[in-house]
C-alpha positions as CSV (number, residue, x, y, z in Angstrom):
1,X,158.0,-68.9,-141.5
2,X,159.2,-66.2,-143.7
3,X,161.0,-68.6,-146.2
4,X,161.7,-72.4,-147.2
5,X,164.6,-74.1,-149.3
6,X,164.7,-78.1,-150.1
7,X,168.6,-79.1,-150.8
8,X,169.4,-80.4,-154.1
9,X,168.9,-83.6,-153.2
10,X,165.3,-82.7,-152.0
11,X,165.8,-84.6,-148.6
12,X,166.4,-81.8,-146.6
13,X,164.2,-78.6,-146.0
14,X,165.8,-75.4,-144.6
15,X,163.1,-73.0,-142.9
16,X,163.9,-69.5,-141.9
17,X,161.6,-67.4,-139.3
18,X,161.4,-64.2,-137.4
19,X,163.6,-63.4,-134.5
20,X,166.8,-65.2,-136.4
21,X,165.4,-69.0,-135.9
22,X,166.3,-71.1,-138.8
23,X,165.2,-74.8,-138.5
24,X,166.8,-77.9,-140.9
25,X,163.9,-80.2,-141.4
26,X,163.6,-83.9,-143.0
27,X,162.3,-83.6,-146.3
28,X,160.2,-86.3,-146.1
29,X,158.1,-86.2,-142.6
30,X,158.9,-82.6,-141.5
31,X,160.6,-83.6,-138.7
32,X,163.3,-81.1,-137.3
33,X,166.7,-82.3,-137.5
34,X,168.8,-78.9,-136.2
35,X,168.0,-75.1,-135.4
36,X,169.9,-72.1,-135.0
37,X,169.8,-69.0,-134.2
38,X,171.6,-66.1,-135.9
39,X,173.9,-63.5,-134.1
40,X,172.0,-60.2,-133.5
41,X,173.6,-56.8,-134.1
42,X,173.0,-56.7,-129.8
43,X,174.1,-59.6,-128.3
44,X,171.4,-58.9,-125.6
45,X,168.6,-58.8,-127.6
46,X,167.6,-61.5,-130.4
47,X,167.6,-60.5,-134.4
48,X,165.1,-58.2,-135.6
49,X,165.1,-59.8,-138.8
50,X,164.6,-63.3,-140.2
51,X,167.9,-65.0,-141.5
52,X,169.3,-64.7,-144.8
53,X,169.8,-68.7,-145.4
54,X,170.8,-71.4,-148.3
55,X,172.5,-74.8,-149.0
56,X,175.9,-75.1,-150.4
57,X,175.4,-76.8,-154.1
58,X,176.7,-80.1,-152.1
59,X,174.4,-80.3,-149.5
60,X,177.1,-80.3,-146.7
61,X,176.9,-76.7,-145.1
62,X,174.1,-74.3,-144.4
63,X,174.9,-71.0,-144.9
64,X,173.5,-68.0,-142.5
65,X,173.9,-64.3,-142.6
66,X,174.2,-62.3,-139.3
67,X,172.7,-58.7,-138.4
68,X,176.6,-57.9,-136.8
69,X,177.8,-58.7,-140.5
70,X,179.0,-62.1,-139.9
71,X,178.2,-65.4,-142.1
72,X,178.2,-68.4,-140.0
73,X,178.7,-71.7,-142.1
74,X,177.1,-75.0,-140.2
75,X,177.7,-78.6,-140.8
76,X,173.9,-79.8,-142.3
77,X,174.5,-83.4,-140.9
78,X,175.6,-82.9,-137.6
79,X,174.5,-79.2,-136.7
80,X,178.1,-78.0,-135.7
81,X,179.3,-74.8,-136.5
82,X,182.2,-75.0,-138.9
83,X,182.7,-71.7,-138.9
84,X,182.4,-68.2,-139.0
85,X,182.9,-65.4,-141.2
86,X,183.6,-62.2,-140.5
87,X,184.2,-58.7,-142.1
88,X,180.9,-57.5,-143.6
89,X,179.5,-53.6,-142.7
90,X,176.0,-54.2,-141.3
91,X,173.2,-56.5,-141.2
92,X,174.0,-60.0,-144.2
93,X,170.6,-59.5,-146.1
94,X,171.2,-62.2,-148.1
95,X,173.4,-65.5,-149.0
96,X,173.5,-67.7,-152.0
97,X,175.8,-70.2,-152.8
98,X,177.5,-70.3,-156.9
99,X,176.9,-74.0,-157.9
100,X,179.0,-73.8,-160.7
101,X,182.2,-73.1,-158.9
102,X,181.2,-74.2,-155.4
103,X,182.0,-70.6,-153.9
């Protein structure tokens, strides 16, 4: 694990790893409730680096940068993807959410 985030509420735990894994566990008995993988700069090999992740300040979406500069925003109950973001130059090193003004 290269880092670990609880959600505000504290039942949630969001791990990142090498190779682009990031795992959502339950905050309480570590249990794994969704995993994704990030998009590599080659689409035929996995990322070289572990995911830039965070929580939105309301706990609903799980943010996670991209090496091909995209940010893709997943649902944190269900594990959909909700969508993607694209336009950044080069590998998203890191994502935070503004809890102040939810942006």
């Amino acid at each position: 694990w290269t880092s670990m985030r609880f959600n505000k509420s504290g039942k949630q735990l969001l791990v990142s790893a090498r190779k682009g894994l990031s795992l959502v566990l339950d905050g309480f008995d570590a249990s794994v409730s969704h995993s994704f993988i990030a998009d590599g700069a080659n689409p035929a090999l996995p990322p070289a680096h572990p995911p830039a992740v965070c929580f939105t300040p309301d706990d609903k979406t799980i943010l996670v940068g991209n090496e091909n500069g995209s940010l893709s925003c997943w649902n944190a109950q269900s594990g959909e993807l909700v969508r993607k973001l694209e336009g950044h130059v080069g590998r998203v090193g890191c994502v935070a959410a503004n809890p102040k003004y939810s942006q």
